[in-house]
N, C-alpha and C positions, 0 to 999 in steps of 0.2 A: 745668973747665966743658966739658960736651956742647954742639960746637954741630952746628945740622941741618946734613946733607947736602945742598948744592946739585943735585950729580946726583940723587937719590933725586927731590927737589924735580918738575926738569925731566925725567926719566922719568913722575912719573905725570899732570905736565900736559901732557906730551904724548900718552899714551896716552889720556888724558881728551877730547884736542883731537881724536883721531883717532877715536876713538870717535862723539861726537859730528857729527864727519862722512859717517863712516858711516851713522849713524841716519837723520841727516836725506838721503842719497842714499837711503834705500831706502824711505822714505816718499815725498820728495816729490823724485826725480830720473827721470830719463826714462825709470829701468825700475822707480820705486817703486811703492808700494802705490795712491797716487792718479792716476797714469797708468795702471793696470793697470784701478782701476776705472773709469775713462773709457774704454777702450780694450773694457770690457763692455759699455757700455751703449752707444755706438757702434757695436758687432757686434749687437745687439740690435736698432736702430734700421734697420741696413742689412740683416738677417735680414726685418723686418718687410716693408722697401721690393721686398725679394726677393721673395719669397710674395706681393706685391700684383701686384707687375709680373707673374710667373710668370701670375697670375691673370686679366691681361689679356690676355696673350698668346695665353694659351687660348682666352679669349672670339673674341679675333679671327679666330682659325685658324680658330674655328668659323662665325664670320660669312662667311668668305673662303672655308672649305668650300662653306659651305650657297648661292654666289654662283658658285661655281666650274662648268666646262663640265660637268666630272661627274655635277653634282649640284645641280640650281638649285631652289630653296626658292621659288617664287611669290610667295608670299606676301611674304617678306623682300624681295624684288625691288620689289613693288608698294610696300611700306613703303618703301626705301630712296628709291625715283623719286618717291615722292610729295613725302620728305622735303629732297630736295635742288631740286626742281624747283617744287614747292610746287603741287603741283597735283593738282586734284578732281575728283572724276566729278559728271558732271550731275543724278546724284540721292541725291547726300551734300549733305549739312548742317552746315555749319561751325557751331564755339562757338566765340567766344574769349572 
């Protein structure tokens, strides 16, 4: 009578076992495939916040230009004192 091989046995359950661990680190451990896609769409998210801020920055620089000693924009001046101070000339017409 053949009987089976224990080691043969415990060799391919463990390669089976090891395997299986494998698999599942490279999907779902902290450098698998679902961390890698969250770690895209997080560079995506902070790309975006990038480009917006970039974008206000600019704005400013130019507001801060156009207020600056160099270079004073009237106009923006008159807007800005109007706006923080809240106040009208005596022949303007408010709506609200």
């Amino acid at each position: 009578m053949n009987r089976p091989n224990l080691g043969v046995f415990f060799f391919f359950a463990v390669a089976f076992g090891l395997s299986a661990y494998f698999t599942f680190a490279a999907i779902q451990g902290d450098f698998g495939l679902f961390r890698r896609v969250e770690i895209e769409a997080e560079s995506a998210t902070l790309h975006a916040d990038l480009s917006r801020l970039t974008s206000e920055i600019r704005q400013m620089e130019n507001l801060t230009h156009r207020l600056s000693d160099d270079y004073l924009d009237l106009d923006l001046l008159d807007e800005q004192a109007r706006s923080v101070l809240g106040v009208v000339r005596s022949d303007e017409l408010v709506i609200r």
